[in-house]
Every structure is written in structure tokens, then in C-alpha cells.
Backbone as numpy.savetxt, mean C-alpha at the origin, in Angstrom:
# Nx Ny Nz CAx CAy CAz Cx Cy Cz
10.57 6.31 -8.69 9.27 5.76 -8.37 8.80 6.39 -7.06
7.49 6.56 -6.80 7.05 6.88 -5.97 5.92 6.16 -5.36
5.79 5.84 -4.13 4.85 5.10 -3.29 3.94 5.67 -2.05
2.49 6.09 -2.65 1.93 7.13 -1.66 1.53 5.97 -0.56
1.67 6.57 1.15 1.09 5.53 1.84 0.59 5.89 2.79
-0.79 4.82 3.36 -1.63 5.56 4.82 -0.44 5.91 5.51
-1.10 6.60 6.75 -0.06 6.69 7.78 -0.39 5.48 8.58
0.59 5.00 8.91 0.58 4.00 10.39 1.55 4.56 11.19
1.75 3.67 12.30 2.73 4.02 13.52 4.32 4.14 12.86
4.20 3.05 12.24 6.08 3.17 12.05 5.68 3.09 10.04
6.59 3.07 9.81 7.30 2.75 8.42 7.34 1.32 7.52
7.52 0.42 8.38 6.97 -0.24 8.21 5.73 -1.31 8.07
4.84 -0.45 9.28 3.83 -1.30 9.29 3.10 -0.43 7.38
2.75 1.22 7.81 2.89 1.29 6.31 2.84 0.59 4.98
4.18 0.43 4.67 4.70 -0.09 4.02 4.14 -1.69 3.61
4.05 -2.55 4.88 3.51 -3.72 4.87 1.83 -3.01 4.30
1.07 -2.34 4.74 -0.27 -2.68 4.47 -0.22 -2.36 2.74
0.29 -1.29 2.65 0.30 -0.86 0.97 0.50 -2.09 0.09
1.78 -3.13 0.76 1.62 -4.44 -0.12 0.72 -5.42 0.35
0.00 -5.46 1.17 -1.25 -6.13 1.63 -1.73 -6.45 0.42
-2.66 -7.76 0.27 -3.56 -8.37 -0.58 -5.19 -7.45 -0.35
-5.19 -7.00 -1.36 -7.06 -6.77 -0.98 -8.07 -7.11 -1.70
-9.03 -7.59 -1.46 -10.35 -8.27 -1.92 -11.18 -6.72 -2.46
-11.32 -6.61 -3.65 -12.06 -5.39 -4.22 -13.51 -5.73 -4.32
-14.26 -5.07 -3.88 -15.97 -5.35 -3.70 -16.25 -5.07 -4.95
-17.79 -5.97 -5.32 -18.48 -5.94 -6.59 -18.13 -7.29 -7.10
-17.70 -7.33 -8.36 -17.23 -8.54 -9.37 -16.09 -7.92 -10.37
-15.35 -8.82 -11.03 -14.27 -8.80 -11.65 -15.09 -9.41 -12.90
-15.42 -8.67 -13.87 -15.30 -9.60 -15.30 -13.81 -9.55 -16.20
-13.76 -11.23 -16.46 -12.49 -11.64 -17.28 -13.07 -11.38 -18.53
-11.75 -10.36 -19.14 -11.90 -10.07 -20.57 -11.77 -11.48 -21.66
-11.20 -12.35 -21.17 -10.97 -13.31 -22.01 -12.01 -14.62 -22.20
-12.33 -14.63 -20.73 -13.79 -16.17 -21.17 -15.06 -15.41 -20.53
-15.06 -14.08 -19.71 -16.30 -13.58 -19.93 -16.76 -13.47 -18.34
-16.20 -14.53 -17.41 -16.59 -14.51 -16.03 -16.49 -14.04 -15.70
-17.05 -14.11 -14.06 -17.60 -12.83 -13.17 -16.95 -13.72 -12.17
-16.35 -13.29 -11.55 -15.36 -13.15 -9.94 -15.28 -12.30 -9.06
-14.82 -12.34 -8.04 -14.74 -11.47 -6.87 -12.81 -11.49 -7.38
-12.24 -10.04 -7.34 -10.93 -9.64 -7.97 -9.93 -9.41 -6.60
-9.08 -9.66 -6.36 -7.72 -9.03 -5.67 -6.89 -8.28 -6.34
-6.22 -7.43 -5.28 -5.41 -6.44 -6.11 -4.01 -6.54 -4.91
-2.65 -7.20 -5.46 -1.81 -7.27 -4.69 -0.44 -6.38 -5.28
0.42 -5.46 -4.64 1.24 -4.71 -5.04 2.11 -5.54 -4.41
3.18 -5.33 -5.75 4.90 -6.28 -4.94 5.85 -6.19 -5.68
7.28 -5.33 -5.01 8.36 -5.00 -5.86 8.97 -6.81 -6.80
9.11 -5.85 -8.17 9.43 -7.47 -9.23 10.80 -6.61 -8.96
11.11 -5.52 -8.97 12.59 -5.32 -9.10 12.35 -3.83 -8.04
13.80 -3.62 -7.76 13.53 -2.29 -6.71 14.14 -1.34 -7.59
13.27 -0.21 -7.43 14.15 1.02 -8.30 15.44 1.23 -7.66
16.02 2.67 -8.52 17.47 2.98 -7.85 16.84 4.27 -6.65
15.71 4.57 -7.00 15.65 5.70 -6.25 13.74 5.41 -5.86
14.02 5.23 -4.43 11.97 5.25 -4.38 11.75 6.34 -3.21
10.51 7.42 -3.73 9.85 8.49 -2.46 8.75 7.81 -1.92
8.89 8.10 -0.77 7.79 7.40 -0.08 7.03 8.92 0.52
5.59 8.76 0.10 4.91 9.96 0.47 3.89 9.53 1.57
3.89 10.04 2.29 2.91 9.52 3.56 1.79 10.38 3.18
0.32 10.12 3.85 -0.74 10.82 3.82 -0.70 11.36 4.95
-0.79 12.58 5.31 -1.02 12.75 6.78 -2.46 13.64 7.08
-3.61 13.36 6.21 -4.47 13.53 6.45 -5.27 12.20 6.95
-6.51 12.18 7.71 -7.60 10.86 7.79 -8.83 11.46 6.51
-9.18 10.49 7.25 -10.85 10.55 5.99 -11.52 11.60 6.19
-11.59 12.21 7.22 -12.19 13.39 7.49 -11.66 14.93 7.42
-10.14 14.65 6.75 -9.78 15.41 6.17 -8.82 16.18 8.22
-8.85 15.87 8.66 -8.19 16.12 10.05 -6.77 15.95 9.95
-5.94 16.93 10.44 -4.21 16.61 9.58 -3.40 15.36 11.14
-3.10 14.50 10.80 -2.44 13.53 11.69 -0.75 14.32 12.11
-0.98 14.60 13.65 0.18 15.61 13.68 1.17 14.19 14.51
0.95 13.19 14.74 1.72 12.11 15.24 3.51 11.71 14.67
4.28 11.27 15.25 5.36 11.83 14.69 5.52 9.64 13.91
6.16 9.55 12.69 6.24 8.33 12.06 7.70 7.87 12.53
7.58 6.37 13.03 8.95 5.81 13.35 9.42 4.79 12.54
10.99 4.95 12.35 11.11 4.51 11.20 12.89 3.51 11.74
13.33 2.76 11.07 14.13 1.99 11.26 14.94 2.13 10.18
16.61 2.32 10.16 17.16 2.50 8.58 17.24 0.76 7.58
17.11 -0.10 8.81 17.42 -1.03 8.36 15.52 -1.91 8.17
15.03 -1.73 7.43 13.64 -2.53 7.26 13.45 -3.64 7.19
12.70 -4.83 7.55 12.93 -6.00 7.36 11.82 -6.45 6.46
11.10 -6.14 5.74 9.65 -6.47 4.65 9.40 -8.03 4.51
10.08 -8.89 4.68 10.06 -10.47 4.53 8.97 -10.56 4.63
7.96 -11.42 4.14 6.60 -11.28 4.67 6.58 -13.40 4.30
């Protein structure tokens, strides 16, 4: 499995935003009774692979390459 992610300062903050909750702009129509909602989209390991790449972006929006160096901890604590 693979997990592309902004850059932040460390590894984990990363990591934390990618599973962040986000509110998607516009409306959500439900296929099933037809409504219109405002939708979230939340990512969250149900099981952990045996093997995960973590790909950082190290570009910004403007396409500028982020030469900052990423700090990282072997031991992560994700508890949220």
C-alpha cells in the first residue's frame, strides 16, 4: 500500500492531517433516498498492511520544490 502525503514538519504531523476529517464543498447526493448533504471524507487504517510507502510531496501549489529536511520518530504515536 501506498500513502501519498503533504509535506509537514515531521512525519507525523503528515500523517495525522492525511487522516484528518474533511468537509468536501458543494453537496453530497445519497444514492439511496435522493438527499442533498454537505459530505465528509475520513481516511483510517481498518487493518495495517504488511508493507506501507509513504510518499511525501515535496512540491507546494506553486509548483516550488520544498528543500526542508522531514523529521521523523521510529517509534510514532497516531492515537488520536
Amino acid at each position: 500500500m501506498t500513502m501519498s502525503l503533504q509535506y509537514k514538519s515531521t512525519l507525523e504531523k503528515a500523517i495525522r492531517d492525511h487522516l484528518s476529517e474533511e468537509t468536501i464543498d458543494g453537496l453530497y447526493k445519497c444514492e439511496k433516498c435522493g438527499r442533498e448533504s454537505k459530505a465528509k471524507v475520513k481516511y483510517e487504517f481498518v487493518r495495517l498492511p504488511k508493507y506501507l510507502m509513504l510518499h511525501i510531496k515535496r512540491f507546494d501549489s506553486g509548483f516550488n520544490k520544498i528543500k526542508s529536511n522531514l523529521e521523523y520518530n521510529s517509534r510514532l504515536d497516531l492515537s488520536m
